[in-house]
N, C-alpha and C positions, 0 to 999 in steps of 0.2 A: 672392653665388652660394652659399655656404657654408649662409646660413640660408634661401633657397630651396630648396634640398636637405634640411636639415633637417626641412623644413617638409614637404616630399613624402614622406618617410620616415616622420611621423608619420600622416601621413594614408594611406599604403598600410600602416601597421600599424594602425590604426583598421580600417582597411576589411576587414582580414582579420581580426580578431579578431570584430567583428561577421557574416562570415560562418560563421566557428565555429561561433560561437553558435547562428545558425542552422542549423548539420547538425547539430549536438545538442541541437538542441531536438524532443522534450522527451525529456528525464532522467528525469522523473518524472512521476506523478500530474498531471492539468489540471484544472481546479476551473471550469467551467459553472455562475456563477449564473442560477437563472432568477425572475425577482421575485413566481410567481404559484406558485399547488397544482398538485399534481401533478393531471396527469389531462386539462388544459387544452390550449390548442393550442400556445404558446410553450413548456410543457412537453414538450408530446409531439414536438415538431421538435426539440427543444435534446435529448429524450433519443436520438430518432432516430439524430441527424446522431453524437451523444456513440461511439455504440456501433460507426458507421463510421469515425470518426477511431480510435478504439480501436484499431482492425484496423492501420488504415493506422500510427499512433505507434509501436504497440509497447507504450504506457503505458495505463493506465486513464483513463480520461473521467469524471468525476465530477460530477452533477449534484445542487445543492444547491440546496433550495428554501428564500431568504428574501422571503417573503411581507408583503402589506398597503402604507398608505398610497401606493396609487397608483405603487407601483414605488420608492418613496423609499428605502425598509429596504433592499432589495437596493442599487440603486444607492450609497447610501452607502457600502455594501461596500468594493464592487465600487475605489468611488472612494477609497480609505483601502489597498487592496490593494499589492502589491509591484506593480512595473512589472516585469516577468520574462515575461509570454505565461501563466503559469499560474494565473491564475485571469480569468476571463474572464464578459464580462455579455450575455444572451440579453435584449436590451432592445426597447420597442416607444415607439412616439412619447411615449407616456406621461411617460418617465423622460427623454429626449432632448431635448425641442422643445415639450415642454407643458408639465410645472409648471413650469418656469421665469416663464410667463406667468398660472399659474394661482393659484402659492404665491408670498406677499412674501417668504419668509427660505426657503431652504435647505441642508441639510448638506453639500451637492455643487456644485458649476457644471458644470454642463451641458455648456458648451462649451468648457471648459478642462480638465477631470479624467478626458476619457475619449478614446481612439486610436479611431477608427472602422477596424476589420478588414473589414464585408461588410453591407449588407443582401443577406437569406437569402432573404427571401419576400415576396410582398404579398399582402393577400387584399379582393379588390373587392366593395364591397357593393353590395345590390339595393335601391332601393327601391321598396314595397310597400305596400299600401289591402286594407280588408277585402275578403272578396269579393263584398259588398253594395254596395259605393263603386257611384256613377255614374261614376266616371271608369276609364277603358280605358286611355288614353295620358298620359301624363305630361303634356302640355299641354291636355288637359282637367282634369285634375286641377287645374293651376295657375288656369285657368278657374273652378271652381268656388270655390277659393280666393278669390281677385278676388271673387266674387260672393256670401261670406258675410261680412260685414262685421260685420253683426250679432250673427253667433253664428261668433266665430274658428276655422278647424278645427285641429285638434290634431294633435301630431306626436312619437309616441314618442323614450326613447332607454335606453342601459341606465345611464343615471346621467349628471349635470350633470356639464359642462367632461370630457366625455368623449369617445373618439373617434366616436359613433355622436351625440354631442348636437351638435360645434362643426359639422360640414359641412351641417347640416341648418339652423342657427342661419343660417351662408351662404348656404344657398338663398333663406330666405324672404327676407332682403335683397335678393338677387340679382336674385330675382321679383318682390321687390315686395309680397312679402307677408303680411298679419299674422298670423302663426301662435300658438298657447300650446305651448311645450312642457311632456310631462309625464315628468318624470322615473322610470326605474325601477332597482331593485338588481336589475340584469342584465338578461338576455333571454329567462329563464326566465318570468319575470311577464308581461313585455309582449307574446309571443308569443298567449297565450291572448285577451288585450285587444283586441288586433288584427283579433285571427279574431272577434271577437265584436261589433268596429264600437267598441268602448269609445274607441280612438283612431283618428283617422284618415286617420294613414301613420306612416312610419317606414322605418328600411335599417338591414338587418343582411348578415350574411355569407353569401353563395352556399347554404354546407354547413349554414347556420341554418335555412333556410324552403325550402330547396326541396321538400322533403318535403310540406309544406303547399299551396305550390305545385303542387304535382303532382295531391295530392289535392283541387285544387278550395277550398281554404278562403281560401288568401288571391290577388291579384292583386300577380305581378311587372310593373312599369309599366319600372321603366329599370335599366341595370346600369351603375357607374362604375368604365368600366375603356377601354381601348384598343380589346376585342374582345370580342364575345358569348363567355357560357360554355358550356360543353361542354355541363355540366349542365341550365343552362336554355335552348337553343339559339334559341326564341320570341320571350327577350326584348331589345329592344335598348339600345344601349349609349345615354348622354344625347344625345351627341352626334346619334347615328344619330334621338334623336326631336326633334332644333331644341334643344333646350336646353343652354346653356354646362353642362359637366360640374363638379361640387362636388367631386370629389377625396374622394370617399367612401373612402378605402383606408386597412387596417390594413397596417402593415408590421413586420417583424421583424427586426433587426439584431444583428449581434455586436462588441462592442465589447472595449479592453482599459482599465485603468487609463494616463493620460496618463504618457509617458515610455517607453512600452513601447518597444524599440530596432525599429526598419524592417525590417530583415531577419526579425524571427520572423512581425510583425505582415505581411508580404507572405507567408510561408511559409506562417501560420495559411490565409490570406484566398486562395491559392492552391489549398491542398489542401480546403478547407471547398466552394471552386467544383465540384473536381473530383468529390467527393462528392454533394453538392447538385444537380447537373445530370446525374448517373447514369442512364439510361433507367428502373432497377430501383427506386432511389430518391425519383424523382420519379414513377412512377406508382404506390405505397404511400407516400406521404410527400407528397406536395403535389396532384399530379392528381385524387389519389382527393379532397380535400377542395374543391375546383374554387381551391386556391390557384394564386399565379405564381410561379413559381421564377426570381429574381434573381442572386444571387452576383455582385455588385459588384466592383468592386474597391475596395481600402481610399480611393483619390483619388474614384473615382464616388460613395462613401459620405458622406466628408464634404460633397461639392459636394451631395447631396440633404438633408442634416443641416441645412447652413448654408441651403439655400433653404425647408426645413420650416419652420424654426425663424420664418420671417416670416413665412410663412402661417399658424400656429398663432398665433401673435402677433395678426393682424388678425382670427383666427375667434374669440380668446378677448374681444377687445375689444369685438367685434360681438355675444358674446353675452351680454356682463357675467359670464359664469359667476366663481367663485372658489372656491379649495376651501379656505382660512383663515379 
């Protein structure tokens, strides 16, 4: 009886000392890595959201950019960091659910060195043919495909074992089809290619081409997402044109170093929603770039962690990509 009693008295001072922690969090300064330049989209959300928590803590939000190797630099961080809630990783599949498949050795585990707090956002790509393509729908396209054997049609990306290269690598499987892909250093290069017939498709982000789109230069054929975009209201989603959906989606998560205690990592991941789904916030901060506004919760987060992580797996297989 005695050490049943015991036993409960230590666990209701656990529990309260843990939720301390949590009303005084944060004491100090929070450290926001984001593993890319400034200027970018995971920047500019991570600075976003930085300067509304700010309001809400009381403390500074502080956004530090460790840049390169595919999100590695950061992440290592990020993962070598204190378990405390204050310093925190603005991560995208990248660092999460792909090199682990991508890279033989790395500085991190993926799935063990980091607390899932919230995916923040998803942003659904369009795929897209010059405006010259004979193809209108998505399954004429596929069509055409099938019927150049001869001479393979090509399919941009913004760089191998990427996220704009592996769901495209999926398709042609999917369909059946022999594609070349042709790799570029971003979407800056490949964009013009495009419009010019150089290749002949690819998917990028809504807020990438719609401009293009608009103006007549390239053909939006399908959009991989749940629901037509705002932005391009014409075009429809895979589904809507017969085709199994490739799960073209960039997403955005905030992670913490493993061990971080539950109570701040629910606190964090509470008030980040609160923010993040703002009417004010999300239409200057997600709407305006035809992103989705998410705010998960930290259990929703890892459940989409743990099932990414197979499906990056089977797309990186499928496409031999490596980045070692």
């Amino acid at each position: 009886m005695k050490s049943i009693l015991k036993f409960s008295l230590i666990a209701l001072a656990a529990a309260t000392v843990s939720v301390v922690h949590a009303q005084a969090f944060p004491s100090k300064p929070v450290t926001i890595v984001v593993p890319y330049a400034a200027g970018g989209p995971v920047d500019n959300l991570a600075r976003a959201l930085g300067n509304r928590l700010n309001k809400v803590w009381g403390q500074p939000v502080l956004i530090v950019n460790k840049t390169g190797a595919n999100e590695i630099i950061g992440a290592e961080f990020v993962a070598k960091s204190l378990a405390d809630g204050y310093t925190l990783f603005a991560a995208t599949e990248a660092a999460l659910t792909m090199n682990p498949h991508l890279y033989r050795k790395l500085p991190y585990d993926a799935q063990k060195d980091f607390t899932p707090i919230s995916r923040l956002i998803s942003v659904p790509m369009v795929f897209f043919v010059p405006q010259n393509s004979k193809a209108n729908t998505l399954k004429e396209f596929i069509q055409l495909a099938r019927a150049s054997k001869d001479k393979p049609m090509t399919y941009g990306s913004s760089g191998a074992g990427g996220i704009v290269h592996l769901p495209l690598a999926m398709f042609a499987k999917q369909e059946g089809l022999e594609m070349v892909h042709v790799p570029y250093k971003g979407a800056a290069p490949l964009i013009p290619d495009a419009i010019t017939g150089q290749i002949d498709s690819a998917v990028l982000g809504v807020s990438v081409i719609e401009q293009h789109v608009k103006a007549g230069k390239l053909k939006a054929l399908a959009i991989s997402a749940d629901s037509r975009s705002v932005a391009l209201p014409d075009v429809p989603t895979f589904k809507e044109a017969g085709i199994k959906d490739i799960d073209a989606v960039f997403n955005i998560g905030l992670v913490a170093p493993a061990g971080t205690p539950a109570t701040i990592v629910d606190k964090i991941a509470a008030d980040v929603r609160h923010e993040l789904l703002s009417p004010d916030f999300r239409k200057s901060n997600i709407d305006a770039y035809s992103y989705v506004a998410v705010g998960s919760t930290p259990v929703e987060y890892r459940n989409f962690l743990a099932r990414d992580y197979k499906v990056q797996a089977e797309r990186v297989k499928t496409s031999g990509a490596t980045l070692d």
